[in-house]
N, C-alpha and C positions, 0 to 999 in steps of 0.2 A: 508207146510214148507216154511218161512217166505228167501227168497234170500240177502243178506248184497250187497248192492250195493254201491261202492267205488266212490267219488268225486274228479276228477280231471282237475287242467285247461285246457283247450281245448289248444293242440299242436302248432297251428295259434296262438294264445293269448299268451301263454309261448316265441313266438319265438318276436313277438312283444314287448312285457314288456321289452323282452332283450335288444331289438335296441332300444326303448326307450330310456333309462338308460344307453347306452353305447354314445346315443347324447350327454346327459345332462351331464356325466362326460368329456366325451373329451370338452364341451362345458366350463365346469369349471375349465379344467386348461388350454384352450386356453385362458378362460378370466382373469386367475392368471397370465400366462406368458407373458400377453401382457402388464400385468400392472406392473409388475416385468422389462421387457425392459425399460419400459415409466420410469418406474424413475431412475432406471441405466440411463439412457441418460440424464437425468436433474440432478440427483445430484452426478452422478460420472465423469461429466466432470470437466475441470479445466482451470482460467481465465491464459491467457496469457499475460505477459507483455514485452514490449520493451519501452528501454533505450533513453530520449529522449536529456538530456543532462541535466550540474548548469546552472541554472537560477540563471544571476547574477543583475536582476533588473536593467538594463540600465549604473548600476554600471561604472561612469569615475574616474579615479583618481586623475583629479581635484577637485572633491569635499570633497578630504581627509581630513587630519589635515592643520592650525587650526582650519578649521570650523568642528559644530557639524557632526554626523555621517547620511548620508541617510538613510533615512526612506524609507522601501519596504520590499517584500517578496523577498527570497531569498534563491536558494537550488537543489535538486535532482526532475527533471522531468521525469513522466513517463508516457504510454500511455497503457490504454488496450485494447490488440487486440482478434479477435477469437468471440466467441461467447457468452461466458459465463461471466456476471456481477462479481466483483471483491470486497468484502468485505475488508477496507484497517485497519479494527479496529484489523485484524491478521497479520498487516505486520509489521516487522525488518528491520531497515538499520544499514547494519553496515560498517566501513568501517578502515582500516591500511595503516597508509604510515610513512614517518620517518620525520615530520616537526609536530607542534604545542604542543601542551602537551600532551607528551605522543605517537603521533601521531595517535592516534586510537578512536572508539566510537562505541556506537551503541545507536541506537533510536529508540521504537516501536511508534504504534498511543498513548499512552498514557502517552507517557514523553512530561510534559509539558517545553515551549518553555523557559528558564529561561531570566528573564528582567535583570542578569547583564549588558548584552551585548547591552542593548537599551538607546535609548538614554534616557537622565536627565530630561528632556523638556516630556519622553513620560513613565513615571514612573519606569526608571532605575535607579539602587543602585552603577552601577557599579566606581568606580573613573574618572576622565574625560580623564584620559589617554586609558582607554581600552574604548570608546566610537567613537575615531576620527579614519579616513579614511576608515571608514569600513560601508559595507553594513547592516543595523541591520532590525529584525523585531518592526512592530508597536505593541503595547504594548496589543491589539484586538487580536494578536496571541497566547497569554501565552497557551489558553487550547487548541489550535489548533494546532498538529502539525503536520499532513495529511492532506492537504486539497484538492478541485478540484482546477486546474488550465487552467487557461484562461479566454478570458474579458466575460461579462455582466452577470454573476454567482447570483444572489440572496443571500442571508445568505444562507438560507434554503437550496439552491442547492449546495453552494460552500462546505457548510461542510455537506452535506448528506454522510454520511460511502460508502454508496454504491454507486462505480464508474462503470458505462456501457462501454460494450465494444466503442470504436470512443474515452470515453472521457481522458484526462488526468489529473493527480495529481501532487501534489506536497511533497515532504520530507523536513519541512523547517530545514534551519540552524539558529544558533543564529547571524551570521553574516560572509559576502562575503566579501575580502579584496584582490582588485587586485593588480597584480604585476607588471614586466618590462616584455619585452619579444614580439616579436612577431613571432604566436599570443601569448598575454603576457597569464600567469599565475595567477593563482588565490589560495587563501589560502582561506578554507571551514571550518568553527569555530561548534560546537556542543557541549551544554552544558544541565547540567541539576544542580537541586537542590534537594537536600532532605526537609524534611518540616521545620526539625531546620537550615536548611541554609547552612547545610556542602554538598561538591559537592561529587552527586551521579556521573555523568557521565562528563569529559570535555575533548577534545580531535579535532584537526582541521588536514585536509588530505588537499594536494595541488595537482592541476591539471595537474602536471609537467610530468605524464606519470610513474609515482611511488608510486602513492594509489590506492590501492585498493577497490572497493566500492561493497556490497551482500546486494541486497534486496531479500528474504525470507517471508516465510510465517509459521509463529510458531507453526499455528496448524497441519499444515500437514507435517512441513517440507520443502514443497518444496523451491527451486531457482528460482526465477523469471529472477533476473541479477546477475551477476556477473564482473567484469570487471576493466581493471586501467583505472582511470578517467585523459584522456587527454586535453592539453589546447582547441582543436579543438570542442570541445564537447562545450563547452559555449556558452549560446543560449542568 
């Protein structure tokens, strides 16, 4: 009579296979979790910014009316600080106070700089009375309206989108026009055009301690500044 003899893993070998397999999983979600931290940490931080003052281009007001208008950049400085690189192609300024037209504005990276406000001599349409004693941009600004700010910038570096923590930027205006006052005051001009010529955005805040100025970031949301822009603040 023929015995049926039963096959089974050896008890040592069953307890083995298990710790095995109990490596190789804690092993693959230690190495899920770890890569799940790694980039929470890289793409859920966020760049910080501080407020560094208008940038009034050297801007005297001797050089006003009658002569032509100064040629410079001129505008909202800022600085990013912390850790994290600053994409500025999501940023908004916007800013309310109760002087120019309207008193209010707002400007992303992609409102281009409009040439009423430049000078005649630098391919401006505007009349030559809205030209004189005012700080204007060079007519090299029209598609730039975020740029990096500070000396020996390259093309290529000054308008790279993306600002590193240490560097600063800039928010241009279409033109800086100071006042009396000490320290005197400044009137902050913002314009834009639509493509048949009618004005999209126009609008100037002054430094008097009674505008308001919010740079923001469209995609997320957030506030970077907030704050009334005061005379003291002019760099």
């Amino acid at each position: 009579m023929r015995k049926n003899k039963d096959t089974a893993v050896s008890p040592v070998i069953g307890v083995m296979l298990m710790l095995v397999i109990t490596i190789i999983i804690a092993a693959v979600v230690s190495f899920s979790a770890t890569g799940f931290l790694g980039s929470a940490s890289t793409s859920g931080g966020s760049a910080d910014v501080k407020f560094i003052g208008l940038y009034t281009g050297g801007y005297t007001l001797g050089e006003g009316y009658p002569n032509t208008a100064t040629i410079g950049e001129g505008g909202m400085v800022f600085e990013v600080t912390g850790n994290t690189p600053l994409d500025v192609t999501n940023l908004r300024l916007s800013g309310s106070g109760s002087v120019g037209s309207g008193g209010s504005f707002a400007v992303s990276y992609n409102t281009p700089v409009a040439l009423d406000w430049i000078s005649s001599t630098e391919g401006g349409t505007a009349s030559s009375g809205k030209v004189r004693s005012h700080l204007t941009q060079p007519a090299s600004s029209i598609d730039h309206r975020i740029v990096k700010f500070g000396e020996g910038w390259r093309n290529e570096e000054k308008y790279n989108t993306i600002v590193q923590p240490g560097e600063r930027f800039v928010v241009l205006a279409e033109y800086v026009m100071k006042g009396y006052g000490n320290p005197p005051s400044y009137m902050i001009g913002f314009a834009a055009r639509n493509t048949d010529g009618s004005t999209a955005i126009s609008g100037a805040i002054s430094s008097d301690g009674n505008s308001l100025i919010t740079l923001m970031d469209m995609k997320t949301g957030k506030v970077y500044y907030s704050g009334a822009l005061t005379n003291d603040q002019a760099i």
